[in-house]
Backbone as numpy.savetxt, mean C-alpha at the origin, in Angstrom:
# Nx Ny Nz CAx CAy CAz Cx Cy Cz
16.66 -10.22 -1.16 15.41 -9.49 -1.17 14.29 -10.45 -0.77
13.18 -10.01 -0.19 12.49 -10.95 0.30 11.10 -11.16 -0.77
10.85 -12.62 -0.80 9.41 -12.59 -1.86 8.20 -12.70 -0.98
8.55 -12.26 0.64 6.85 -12.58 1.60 7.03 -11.25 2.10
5.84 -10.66 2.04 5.57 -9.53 2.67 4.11 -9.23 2.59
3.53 -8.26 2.88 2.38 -7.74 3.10 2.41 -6.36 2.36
1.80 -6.89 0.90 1.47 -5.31 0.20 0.33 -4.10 0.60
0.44 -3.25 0.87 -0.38 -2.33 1.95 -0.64 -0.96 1.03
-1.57 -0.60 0.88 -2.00 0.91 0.27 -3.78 0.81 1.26
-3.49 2.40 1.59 -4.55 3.13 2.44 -4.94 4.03 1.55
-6.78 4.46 1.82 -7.13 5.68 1.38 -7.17 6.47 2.46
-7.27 7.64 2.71 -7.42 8.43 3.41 -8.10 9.87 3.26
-8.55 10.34 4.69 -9.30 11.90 4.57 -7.95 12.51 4.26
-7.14 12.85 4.55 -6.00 13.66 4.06 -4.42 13.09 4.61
-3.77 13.89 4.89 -2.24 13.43 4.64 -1.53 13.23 6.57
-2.44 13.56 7.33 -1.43 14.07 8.68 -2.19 12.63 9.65
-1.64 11.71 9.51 -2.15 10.48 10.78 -3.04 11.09 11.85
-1.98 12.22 12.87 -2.90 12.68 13.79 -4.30 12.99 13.83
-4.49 13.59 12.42 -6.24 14.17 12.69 -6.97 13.70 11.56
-6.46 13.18 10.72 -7.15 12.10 9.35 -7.67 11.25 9.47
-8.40 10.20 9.00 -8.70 9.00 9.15 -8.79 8.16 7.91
-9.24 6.85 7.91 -8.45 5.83 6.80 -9.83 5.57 6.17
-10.05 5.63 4.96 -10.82 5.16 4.20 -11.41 4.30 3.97
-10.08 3.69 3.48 -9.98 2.23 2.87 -8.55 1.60 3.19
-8.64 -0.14 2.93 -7.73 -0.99 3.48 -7.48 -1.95 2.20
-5.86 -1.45 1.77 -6.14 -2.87 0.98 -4.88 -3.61 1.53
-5.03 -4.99 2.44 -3.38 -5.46 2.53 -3.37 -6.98 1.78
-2.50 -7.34 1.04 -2.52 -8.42 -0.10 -1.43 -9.48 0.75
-1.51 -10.38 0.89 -0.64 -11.33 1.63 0.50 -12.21 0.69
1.85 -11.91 0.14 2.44 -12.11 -0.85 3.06 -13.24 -0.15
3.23 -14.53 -0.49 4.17 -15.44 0.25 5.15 -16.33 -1.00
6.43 -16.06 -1.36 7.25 -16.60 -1.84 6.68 -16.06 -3.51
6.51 -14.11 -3.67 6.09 -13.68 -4.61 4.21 -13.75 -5.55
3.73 -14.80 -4.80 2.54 -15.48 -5.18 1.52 -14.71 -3.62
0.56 -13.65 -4.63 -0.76 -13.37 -3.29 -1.25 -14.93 -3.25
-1.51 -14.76 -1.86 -2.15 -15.99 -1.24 -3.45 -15.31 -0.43
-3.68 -14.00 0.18 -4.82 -13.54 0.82 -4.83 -12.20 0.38
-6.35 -12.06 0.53 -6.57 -10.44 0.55 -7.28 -10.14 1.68
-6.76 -8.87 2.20 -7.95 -8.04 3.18 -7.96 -6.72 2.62
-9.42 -6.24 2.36 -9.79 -5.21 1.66 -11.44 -4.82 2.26
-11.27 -3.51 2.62 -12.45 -3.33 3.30 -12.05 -1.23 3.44
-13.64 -0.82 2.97 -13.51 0.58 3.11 -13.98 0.47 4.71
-13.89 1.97 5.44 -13.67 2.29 6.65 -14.40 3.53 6.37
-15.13 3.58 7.84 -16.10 4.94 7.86 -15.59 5.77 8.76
-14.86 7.11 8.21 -14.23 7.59 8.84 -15.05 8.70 10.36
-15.78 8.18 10.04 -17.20 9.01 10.59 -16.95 10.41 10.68
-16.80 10.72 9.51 -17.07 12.04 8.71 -17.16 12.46 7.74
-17.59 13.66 7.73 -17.87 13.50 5.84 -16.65 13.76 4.90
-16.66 13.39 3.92 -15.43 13.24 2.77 -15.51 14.56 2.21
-14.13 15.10 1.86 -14.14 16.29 1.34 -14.09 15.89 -0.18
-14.57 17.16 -0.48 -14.46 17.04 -1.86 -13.56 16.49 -3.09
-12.55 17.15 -2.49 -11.63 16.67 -3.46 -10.88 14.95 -3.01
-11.03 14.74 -1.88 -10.75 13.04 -1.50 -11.59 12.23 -2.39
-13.17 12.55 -2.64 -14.48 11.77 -3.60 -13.68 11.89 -4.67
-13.14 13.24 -5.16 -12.46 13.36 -6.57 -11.28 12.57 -7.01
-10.47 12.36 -5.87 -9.65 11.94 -6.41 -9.69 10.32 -6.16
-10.56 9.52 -5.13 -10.57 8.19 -4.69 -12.04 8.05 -5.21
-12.55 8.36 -6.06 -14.02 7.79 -6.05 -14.85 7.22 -4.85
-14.31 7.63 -3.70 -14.82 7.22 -2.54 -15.56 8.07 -2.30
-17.21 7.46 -1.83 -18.01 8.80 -1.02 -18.85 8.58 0.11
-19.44 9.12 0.54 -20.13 9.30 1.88 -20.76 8.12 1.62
-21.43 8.18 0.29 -22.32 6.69 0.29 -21.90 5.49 0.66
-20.75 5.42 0.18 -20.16 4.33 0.10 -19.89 3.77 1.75
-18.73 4.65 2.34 -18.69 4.71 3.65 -19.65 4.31 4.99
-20.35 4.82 4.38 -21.83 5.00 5.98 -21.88 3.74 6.21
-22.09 2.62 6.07 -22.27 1.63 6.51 -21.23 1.04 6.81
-19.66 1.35 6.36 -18.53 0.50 6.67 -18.36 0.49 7.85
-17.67 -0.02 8.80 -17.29 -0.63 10.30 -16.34 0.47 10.23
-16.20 1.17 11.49 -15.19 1.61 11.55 -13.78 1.28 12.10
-12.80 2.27 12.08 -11.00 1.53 12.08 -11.14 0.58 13.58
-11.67 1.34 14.25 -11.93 0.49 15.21 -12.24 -1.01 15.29
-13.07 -1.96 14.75 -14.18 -2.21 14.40 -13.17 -3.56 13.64
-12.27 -2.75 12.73 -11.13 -3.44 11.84 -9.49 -3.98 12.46
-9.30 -2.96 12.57 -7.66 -2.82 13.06 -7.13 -4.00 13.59
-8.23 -4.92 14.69 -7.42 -5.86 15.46 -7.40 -7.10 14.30
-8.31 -6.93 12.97 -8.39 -7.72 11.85 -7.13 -7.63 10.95
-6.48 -6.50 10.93 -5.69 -6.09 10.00 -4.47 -6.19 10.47
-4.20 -6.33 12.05 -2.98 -6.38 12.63 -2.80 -7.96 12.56
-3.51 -9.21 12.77 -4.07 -10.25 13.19 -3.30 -10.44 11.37
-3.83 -10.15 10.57 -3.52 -10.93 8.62 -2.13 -10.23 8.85
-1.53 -9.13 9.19 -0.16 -8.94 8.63 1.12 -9.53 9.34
0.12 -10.38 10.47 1.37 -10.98 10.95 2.29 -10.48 11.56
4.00 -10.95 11.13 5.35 -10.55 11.44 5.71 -10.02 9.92
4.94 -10.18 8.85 5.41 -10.06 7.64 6.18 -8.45 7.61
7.18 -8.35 7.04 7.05 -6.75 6.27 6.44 -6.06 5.86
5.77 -4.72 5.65 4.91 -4.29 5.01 5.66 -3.18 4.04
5.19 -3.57 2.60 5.71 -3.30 1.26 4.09 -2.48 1.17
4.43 -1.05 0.53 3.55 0.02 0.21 5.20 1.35 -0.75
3.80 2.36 -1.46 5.20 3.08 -2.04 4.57 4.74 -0.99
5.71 5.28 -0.33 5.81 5.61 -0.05 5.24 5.23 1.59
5.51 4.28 2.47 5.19 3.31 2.99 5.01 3.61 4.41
6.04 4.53 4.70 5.81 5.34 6.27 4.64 5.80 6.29
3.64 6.70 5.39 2.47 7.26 5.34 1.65 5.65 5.48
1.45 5.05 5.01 0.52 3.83 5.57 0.70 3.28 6.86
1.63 3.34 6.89 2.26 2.31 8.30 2.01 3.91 9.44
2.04 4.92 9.35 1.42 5.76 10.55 0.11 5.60 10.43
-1.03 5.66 9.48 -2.18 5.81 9.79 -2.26 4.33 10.87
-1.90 3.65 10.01 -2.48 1.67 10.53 -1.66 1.94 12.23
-0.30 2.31 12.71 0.38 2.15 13.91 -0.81 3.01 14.51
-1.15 4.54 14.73 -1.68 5.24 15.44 -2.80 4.66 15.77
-3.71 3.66 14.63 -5.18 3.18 14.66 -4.64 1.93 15.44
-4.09 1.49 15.40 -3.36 -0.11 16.53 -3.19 0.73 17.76
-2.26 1.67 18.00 -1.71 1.68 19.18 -3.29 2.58 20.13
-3.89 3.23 19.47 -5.29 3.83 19.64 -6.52 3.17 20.64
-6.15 1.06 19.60 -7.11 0.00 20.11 -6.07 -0.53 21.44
-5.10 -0.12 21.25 -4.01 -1.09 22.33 -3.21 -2.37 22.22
-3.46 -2.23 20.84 -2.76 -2.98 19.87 -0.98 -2.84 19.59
-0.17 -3.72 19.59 0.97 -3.51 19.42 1.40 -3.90 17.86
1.53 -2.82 17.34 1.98 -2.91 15.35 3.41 -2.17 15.18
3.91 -2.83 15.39 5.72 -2.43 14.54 6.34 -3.78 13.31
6.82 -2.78 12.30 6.78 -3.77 11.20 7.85 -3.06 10.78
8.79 -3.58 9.80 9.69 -3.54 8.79 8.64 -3.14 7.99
9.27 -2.31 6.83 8.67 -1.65 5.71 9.83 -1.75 4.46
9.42 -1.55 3.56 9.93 -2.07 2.24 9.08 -1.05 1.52
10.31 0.07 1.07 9.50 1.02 0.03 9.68 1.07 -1.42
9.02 1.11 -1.95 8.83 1.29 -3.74 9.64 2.61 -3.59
9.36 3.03 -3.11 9.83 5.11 -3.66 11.20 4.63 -3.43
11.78 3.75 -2.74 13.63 3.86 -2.95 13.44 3.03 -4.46
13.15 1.96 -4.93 13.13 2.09 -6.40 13.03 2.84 -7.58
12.02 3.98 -7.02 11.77 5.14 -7.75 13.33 6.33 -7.85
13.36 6.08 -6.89 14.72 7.23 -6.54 16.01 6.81 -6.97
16.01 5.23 -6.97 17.43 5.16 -7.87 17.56 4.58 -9.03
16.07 4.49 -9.78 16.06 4.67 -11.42 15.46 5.46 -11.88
14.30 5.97 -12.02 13.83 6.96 -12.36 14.71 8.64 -12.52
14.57 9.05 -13.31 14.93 10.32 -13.38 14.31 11.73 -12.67
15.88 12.00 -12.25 15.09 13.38 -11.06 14.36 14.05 -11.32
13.87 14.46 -12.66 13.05 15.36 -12.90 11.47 14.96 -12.86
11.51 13.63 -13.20 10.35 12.81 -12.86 9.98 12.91 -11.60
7.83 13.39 -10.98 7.46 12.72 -10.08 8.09 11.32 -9.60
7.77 11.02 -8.47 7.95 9.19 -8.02 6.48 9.12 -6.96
5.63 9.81 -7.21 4.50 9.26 -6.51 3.86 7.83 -7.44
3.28 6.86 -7.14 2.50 5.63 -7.65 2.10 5.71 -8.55
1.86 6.75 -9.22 0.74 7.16 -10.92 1.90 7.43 -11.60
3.00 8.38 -11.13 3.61 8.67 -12.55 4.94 7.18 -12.26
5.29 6.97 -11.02 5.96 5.33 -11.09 5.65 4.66 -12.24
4.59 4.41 -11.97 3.54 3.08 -12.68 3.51 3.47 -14.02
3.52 4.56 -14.60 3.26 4.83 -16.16 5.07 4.71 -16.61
6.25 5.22 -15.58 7.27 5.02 -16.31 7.65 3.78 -15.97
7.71 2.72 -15.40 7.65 1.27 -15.40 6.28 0.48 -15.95
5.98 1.28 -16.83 4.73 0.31 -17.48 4.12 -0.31 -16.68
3.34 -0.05 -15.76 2.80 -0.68 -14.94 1.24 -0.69 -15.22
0.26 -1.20 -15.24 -0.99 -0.91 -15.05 -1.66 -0.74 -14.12
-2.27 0.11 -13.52 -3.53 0.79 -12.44 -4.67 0.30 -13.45
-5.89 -0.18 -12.10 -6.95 -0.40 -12.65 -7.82 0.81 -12.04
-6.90 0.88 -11.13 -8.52 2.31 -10.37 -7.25 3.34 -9.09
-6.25 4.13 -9.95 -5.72 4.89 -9.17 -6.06 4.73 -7.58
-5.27 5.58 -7.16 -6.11 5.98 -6.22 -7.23 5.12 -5.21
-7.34 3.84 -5.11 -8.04 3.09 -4.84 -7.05 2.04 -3.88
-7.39 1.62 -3.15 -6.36 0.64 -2.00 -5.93 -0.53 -3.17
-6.63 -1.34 -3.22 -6.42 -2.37 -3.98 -5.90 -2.29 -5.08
-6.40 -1.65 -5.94 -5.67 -1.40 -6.99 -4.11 -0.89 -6.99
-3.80 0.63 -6.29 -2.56 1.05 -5.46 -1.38 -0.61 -4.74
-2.37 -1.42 -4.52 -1.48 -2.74 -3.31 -0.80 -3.34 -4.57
-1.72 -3.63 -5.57 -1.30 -4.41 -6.73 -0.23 -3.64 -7.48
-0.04 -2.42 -7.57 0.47 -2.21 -8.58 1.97 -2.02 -7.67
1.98 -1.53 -6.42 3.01 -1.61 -5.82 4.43 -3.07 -5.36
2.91 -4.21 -6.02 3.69 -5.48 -6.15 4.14 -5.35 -7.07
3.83 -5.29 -8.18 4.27 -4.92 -9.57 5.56 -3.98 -9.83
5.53 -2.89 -8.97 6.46 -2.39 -9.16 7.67 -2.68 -7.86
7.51 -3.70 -7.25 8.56 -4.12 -6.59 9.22 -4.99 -7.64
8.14 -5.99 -8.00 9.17 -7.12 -8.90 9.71 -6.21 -10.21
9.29 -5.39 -10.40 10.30 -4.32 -11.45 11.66 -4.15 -10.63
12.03 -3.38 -9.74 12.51 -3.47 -9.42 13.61 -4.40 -8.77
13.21 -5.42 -8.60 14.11 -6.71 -8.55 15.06 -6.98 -9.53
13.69 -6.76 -10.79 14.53 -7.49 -12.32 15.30 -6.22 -12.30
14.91 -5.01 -12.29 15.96 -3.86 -12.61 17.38 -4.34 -11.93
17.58 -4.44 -10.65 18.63 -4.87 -9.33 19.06 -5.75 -10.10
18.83 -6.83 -10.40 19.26 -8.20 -10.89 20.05 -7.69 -12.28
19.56 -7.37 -13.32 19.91 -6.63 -14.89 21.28 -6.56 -14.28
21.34 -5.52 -13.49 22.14 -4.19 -13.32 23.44 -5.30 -12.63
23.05 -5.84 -11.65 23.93 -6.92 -10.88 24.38 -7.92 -12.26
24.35 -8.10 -13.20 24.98 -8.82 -14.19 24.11 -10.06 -13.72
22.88 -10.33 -13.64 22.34 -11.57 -13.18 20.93 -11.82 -14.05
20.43 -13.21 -14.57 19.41 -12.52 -15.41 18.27 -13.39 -14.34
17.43 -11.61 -14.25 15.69 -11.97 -13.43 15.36 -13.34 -14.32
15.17 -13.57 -15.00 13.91 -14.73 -15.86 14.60 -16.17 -15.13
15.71 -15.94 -15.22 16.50 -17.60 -14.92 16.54 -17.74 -13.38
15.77 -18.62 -12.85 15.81 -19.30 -11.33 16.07 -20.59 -11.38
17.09 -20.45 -10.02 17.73 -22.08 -9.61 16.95 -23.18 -9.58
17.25 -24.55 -9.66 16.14 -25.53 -9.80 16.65 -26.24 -8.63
């Protein structure tokens, strides 16, 4: 399993890449399990926020209007993630907004992805959600601000290294003890 990757959570106007746009950016630069960088920056989607997006991201018009738009960003965000992997939960939905906004500038973004939701899916119980909120409450995880890039990047690290130790447990191997 790898400990370098690029933890990635997007806000967004809604759910469909094609006609949505990105909020917010949070990508955390993990190298050998330890963040070493952050890039975090809201995005003006240059339009107005629907209602229920303010509701559920505390994000609002105010906030926005002055941010740079994806444009503006993207060749910043392609430039920090490197060759790394990009680790997000449910991870294809990030990695289309960010590819369409690259390939848009003329930017070339193809990445390996590393999803939390296959952790979710082979411990968690079926009857259980596996979106990031109810994840995070059944792996004890802490959120500081749902719904929020940064907060979402962090907790998705969090619930990778759950998942490790889970893998490891299960493999008859114990997470706490590393080779010297």
């Amino acid at each position: 399993m790898t400990n370098s990757y690029i933890a990635l959570d997007l806000e967004t106007t809604g759910l469909e890449a094609r006609v949505e746009k990105i909020t917010e950016i949070a990508a955390l630069k993990v190298v050998e399990g330890c963040v070493e960088e952050r890039f975090v920056s809201l995005v003006n989607p240059m339009r107005q926020l629907g209602e229920r997006i303010t509701e559920l991201t505390g994000i609002t018009d105010h906030m926005v209007k002055d941010a740079p738009v994806i444009e503006d960003v993207i060749g910043d965000v392609v430039r920090f993630c490197g060759d790394l992997p990009l680790l997000g939960h449910n991870i294809l939905f990030d990695y289309g907004f960010l590819k369409r906004a690259a390939v848009n500038s003329g930017l070339e973004f193809d990445r390996e992805g590393i999803d939390t939701l296959g952790i979710c899916r082979l411990f968690m119980p079926a009857a259980l959600k596996r979106n990031l909120t109810c994840a995070c409450s059944f792996y004890g995880v802490s959120q500081s601000a749902a719904h929020r890039a940064l907060a979402d990047a962090e907790a998705v690290i969090a619930l990778q290294d759950m998942g490790h130790k889970r893998l490891a447990l299960e493999a008859g191997e114990d997470p706490l003890r590393n080779p010297i």
